[in-house]
VOPAGU-2260 file (C-alpha; in pm, 1 decimal, decimal comma):
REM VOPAGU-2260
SITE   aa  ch    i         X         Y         Z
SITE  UNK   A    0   11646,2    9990,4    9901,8
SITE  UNK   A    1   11285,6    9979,5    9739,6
SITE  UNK   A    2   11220,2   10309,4    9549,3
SITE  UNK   A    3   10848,3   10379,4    9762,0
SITE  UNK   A    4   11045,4   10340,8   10035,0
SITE  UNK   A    5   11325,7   10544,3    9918,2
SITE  UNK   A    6   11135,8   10814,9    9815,2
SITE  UNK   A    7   10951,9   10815,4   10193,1
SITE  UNK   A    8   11327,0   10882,7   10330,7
SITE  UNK   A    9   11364,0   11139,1   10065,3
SITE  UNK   A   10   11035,6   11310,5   10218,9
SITE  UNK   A   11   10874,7   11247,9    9871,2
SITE  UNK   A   12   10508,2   11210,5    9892,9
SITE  UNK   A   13   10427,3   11032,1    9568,5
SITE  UNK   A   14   10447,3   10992,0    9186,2
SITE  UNK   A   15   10219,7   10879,9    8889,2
SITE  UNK   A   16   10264,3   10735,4    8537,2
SITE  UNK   A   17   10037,5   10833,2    8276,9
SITE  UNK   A   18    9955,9   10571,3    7981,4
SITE  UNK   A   19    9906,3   10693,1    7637,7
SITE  UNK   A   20    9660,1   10572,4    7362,0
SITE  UNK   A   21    9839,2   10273,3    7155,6
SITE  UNK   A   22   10094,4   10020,8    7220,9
SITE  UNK   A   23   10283,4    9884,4    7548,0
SITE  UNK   A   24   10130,8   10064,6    7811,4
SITE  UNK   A   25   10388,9    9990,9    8099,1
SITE  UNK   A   26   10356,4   10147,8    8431,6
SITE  UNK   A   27   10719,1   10071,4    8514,1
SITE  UNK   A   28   10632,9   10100,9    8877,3
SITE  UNK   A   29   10319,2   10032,6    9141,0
SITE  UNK   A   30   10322,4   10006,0    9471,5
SITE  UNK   A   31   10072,3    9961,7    9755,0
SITE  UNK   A   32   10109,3    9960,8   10138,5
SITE  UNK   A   33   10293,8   10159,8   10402,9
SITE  UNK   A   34   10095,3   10471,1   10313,5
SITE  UNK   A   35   10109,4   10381,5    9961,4
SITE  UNK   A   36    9835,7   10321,6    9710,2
SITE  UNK   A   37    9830,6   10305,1    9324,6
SITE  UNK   A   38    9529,7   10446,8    9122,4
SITE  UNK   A   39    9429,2   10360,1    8766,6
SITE  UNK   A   40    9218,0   10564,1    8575,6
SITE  UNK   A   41    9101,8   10381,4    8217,0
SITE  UNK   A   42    8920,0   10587,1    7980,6
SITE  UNK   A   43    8776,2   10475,6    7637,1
SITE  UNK   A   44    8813,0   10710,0    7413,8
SITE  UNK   A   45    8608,7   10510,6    7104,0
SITE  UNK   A   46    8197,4   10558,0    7062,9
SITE  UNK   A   47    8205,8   10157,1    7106,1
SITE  UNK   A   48    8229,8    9982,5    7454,6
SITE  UNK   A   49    8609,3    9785,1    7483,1
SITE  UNK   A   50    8762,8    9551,6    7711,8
SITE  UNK   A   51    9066,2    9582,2    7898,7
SITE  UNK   A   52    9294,3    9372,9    8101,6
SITE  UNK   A   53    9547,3    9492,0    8391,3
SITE  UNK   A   54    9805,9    9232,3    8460,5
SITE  UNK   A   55   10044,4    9296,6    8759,1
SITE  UNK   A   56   10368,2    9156,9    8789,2
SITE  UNK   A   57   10652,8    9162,5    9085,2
SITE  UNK   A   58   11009,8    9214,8    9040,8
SITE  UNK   A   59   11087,4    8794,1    8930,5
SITE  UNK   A   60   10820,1    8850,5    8698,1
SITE  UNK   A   61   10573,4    8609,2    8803,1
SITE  UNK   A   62   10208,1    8720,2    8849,5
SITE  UNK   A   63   10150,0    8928,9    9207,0
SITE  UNK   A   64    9813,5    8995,6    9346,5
SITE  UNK   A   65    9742,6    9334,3    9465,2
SITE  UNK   A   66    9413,4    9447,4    9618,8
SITE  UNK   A   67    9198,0    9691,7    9465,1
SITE  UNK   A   68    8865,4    9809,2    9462,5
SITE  UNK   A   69    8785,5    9568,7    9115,1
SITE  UNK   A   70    8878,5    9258,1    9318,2
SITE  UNK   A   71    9226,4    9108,1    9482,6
SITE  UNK   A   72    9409,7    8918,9    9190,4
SITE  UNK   A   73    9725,2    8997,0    8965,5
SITE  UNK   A   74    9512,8    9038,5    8673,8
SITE  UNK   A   75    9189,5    9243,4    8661,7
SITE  UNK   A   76    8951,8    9259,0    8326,9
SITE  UNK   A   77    8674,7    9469,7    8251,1
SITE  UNK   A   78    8478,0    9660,0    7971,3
SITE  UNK   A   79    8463,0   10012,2    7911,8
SITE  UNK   A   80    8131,1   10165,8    7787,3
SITE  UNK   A   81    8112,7   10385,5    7482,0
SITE  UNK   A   82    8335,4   10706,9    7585,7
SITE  UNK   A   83    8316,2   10548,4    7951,9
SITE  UNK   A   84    8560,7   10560,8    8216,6
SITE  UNK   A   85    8714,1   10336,7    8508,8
SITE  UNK   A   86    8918,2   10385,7    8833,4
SITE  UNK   A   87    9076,7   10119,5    8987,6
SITE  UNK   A   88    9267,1   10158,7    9325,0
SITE  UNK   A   89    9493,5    9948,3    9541,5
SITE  UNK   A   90    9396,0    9940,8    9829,9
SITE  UNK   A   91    9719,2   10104,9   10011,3
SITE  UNK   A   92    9718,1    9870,7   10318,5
SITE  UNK   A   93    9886,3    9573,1   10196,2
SITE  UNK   A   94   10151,5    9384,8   10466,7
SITE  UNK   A   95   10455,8    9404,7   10407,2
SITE  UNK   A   96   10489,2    9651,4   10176,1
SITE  UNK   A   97   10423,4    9507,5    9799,8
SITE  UNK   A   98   10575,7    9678,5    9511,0
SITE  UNK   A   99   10581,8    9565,5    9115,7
SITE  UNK   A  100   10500,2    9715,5    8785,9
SITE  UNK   A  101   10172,8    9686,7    8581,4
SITE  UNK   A  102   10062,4    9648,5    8187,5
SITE  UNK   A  103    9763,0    9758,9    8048,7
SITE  UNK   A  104    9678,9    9497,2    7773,3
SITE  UNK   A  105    9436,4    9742,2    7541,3
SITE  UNK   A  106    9329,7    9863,6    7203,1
SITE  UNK   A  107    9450,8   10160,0    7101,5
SITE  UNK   A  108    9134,9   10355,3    7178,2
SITE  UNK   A  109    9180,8   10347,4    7565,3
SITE  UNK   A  110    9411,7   10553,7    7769,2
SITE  UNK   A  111    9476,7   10610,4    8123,7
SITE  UNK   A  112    9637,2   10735,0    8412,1
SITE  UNK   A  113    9789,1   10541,6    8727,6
SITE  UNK   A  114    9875,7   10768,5    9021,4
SITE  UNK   A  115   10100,6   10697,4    9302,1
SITE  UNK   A  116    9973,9   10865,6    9589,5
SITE  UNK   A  117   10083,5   10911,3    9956,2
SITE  UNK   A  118    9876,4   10890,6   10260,5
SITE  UNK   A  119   10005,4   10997,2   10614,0
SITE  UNK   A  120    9847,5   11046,0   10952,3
SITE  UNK   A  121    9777,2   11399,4   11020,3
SITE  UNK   A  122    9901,3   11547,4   10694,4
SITE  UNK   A  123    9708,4   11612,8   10352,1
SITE  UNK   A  124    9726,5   11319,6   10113,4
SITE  UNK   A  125    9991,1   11397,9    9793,0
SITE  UNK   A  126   10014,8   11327,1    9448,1
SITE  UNK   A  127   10150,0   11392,7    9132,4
SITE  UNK   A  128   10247,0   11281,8    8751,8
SITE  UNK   A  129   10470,2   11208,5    8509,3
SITE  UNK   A  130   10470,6   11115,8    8141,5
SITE  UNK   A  131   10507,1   10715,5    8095,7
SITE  UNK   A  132   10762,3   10578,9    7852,1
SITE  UNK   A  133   10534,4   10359,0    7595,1
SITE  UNK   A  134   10770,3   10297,3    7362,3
SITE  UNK   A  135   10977,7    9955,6    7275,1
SITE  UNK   A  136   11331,4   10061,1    7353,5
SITE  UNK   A  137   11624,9    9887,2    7477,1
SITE  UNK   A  138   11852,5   10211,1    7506,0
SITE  UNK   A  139   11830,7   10504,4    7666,3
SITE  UNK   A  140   12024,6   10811,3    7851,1
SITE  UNK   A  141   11914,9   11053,8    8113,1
SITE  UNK   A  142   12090,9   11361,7    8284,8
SITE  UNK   A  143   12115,6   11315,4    8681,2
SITE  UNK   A  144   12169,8   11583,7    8952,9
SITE  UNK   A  145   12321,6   11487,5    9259,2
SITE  UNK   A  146   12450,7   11812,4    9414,6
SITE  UNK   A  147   12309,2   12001,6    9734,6
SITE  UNK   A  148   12124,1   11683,0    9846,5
SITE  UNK   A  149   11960,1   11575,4    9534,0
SITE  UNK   A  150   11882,1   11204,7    9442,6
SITE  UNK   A  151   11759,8   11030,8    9140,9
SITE  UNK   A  152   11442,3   10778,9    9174,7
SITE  UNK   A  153   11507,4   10471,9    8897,6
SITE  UNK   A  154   11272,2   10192,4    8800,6
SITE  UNK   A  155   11366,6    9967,6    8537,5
SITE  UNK   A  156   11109,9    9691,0    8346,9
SITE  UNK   A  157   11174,2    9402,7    8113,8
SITE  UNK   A  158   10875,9    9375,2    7916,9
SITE  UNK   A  159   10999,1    9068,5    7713,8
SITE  UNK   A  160   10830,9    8776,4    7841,5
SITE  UNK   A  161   11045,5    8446,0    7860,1
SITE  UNK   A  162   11339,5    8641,1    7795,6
SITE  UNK   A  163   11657,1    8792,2    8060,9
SITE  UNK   A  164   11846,7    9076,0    7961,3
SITE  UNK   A  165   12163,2    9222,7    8098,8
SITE  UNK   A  166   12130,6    9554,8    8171,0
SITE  UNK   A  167   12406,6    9754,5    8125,9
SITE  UNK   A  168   12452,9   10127,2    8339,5
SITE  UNK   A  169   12736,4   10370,1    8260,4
SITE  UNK   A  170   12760,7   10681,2    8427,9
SITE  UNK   A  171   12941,7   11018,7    8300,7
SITE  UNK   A  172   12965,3   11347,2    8418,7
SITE  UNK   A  173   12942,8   11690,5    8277,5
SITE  UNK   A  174   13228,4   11683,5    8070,6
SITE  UNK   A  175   13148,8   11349,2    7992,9
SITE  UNK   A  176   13409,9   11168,0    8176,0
SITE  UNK   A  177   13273,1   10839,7    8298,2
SITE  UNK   A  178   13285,3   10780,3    8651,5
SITE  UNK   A  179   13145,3   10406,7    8686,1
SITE  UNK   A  180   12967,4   10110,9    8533,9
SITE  UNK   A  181   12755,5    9880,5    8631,3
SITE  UNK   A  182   12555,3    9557,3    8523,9
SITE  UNK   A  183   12253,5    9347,8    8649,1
SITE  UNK   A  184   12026,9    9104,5    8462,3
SITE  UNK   A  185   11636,5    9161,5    8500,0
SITE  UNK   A  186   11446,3    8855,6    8414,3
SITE  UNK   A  187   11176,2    8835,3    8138,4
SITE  UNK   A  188   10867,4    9035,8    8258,0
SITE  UNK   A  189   11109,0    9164,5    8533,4
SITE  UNK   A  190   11118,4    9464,7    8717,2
SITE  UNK   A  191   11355,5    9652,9    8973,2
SITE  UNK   A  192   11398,3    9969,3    9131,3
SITE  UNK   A  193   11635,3   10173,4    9343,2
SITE  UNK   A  194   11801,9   10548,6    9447,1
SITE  UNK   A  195   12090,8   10611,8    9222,4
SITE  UNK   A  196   12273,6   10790,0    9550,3
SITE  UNK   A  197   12181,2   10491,2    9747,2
SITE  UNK   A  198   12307,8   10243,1    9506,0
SITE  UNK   A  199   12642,9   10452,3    9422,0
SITE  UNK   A  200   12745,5   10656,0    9662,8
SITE  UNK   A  201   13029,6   10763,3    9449,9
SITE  UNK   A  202   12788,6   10997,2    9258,4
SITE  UNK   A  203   12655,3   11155,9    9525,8
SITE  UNK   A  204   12741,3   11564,9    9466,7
SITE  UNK   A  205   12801,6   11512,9    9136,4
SITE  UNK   A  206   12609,2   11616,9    8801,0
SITE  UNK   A  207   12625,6   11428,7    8513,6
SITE  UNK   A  208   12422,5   11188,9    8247,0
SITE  UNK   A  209   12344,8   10818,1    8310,6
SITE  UNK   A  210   12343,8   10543,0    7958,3
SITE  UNK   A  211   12057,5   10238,9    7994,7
SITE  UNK   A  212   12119,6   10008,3    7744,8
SITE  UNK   A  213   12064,3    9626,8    7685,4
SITE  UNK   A  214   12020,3    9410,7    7397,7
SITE  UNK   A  215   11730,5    9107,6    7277,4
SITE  UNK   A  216   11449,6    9272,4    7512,0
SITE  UNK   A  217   11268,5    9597,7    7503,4
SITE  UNK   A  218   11290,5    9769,9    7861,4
SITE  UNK   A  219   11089,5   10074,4    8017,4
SITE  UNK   A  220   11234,6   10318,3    8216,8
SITE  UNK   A  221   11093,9   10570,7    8532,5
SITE  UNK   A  222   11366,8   10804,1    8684,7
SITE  UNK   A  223   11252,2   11128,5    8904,4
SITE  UNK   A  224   11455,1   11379,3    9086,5
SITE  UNK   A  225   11440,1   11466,9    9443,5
SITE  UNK   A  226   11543,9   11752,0    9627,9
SITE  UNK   A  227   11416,9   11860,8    9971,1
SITE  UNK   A  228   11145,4   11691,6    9903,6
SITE  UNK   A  229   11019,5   11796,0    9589,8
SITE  UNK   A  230   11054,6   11610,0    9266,3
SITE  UNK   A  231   10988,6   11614,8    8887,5
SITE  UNK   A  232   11069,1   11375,4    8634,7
SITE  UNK   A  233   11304,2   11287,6    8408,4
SITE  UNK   A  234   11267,2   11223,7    8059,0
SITE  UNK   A  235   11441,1   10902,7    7869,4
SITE  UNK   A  236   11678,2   11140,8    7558,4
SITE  UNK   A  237   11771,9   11042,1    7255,0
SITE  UNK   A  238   11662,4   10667,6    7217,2
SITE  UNK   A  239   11636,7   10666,9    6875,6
SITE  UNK   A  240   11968,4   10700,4    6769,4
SITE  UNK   A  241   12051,2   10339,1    6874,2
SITE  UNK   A  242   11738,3   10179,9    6734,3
């Protein structure tokens, strides 16, 4: 099941990524529609104006248009003025729903913020944040907690253009036992996204860690947990030790 709407069942009202200063600045996740928009917020931190480029991609990898207040297209340019700043919305009514992940092609003098937010009829619109993954890595491990109704929110992104990688999942729990494995390949530039509960049902009421590894790409990760409706991220460990 798509994570946005995933995270609707889980009474989740939204999510953000936020970029920082230098290198790939992956927002391993976007979404717009069904109550869902995506918000970018560029700001240029040098005294000298820069340009900027946005390119959205869907989960094949090929180019996908979303619409936003700078224009409908899958890749949106602009300049930043001297310590200026830019926000860039989708423009949450897209049909069907139309999810993705985004890169910020910049210097290292402009930073950002995208914001998932939630709108529904009658209620208060929600949002929130969480620290985005800018490294190059192609291995990574994260605790999950599946107990009491809990669920765990993953997005995955190949940022290697031109190249597939097979992504390889292994799943362990507290004493470090593992319970299952899995594999998928994600396409160069590819992207995908799912509940860990949803996907494997065996882990559901179970605590443990989860291993993301692959080999010949770099790869970005999102994972946030859920639990009656409120969430908080969860940070990538210990990449470096396979590097």
């Amino acid at each position: 099941m798509k994570l946005a709407l995933c995270l609707a069942l889980l009474g989740v009202q939204a999510f953000a990524a936020e970029a920082i200063p230098g290198g790939p600045s992956v927002i391993p996740h976007v979404v717009d529609g069904d109550g869902w928009k995506t918000i970018f917020t560029l700001v240029n931190l040098d005294s000298s104006a820069v340009s900027f480029t946005l390119r959205f991609y869907a989960d094949n990898g090929t180019p996908v248009a979303f619409p936003t207040t700078s224009g409908t297209s899958s890749t949106i340019t602009g300049t930043l003025a001297a310590r200026g700043s830019m926000t860039i919305e989708t423009s949450g009514t897209a049909v069907p729903l139309t999810e993705g992940w985004a890169y910020l092609d910049t210097p290292r003098t402009i930073g950002g913020t995208a914001i998932f937010r939630r709108v529904i009829s009658g209620q208060p619109n929600y949002e929130s944040s969480e620290a985005l993954d800018t490294g190059l890595g192609s291995h990574f491990e994260m605790p999950f907690d599946h107990l009491n109704g809990a669920a765990t929110g993953f997005a995955i992104v190949n940022q290697t253009a031109g190249t597939s990688g097979v992504i390889s999942l292994v799943f362990r729990d507290e004493s470090g036992n593992q319970v299952l494995t899995d594999s998928f390949t994600l396409v160069g530039l590819g992207h995908n996204a799912f509940t860990l509960t949803q996907k494997y049902p065996q882990l559901i009421g179970l605590r443990g860690t989860f291993e993301v590894s692959t080999t010949g790409v770099y790869i970005n990760l999102l994972a946030l947990h859920f639990l009656n409706g409120s969430f908080t991220s969860i940070t990538p460990l210990a990449s470096w030790l396979w590097q």
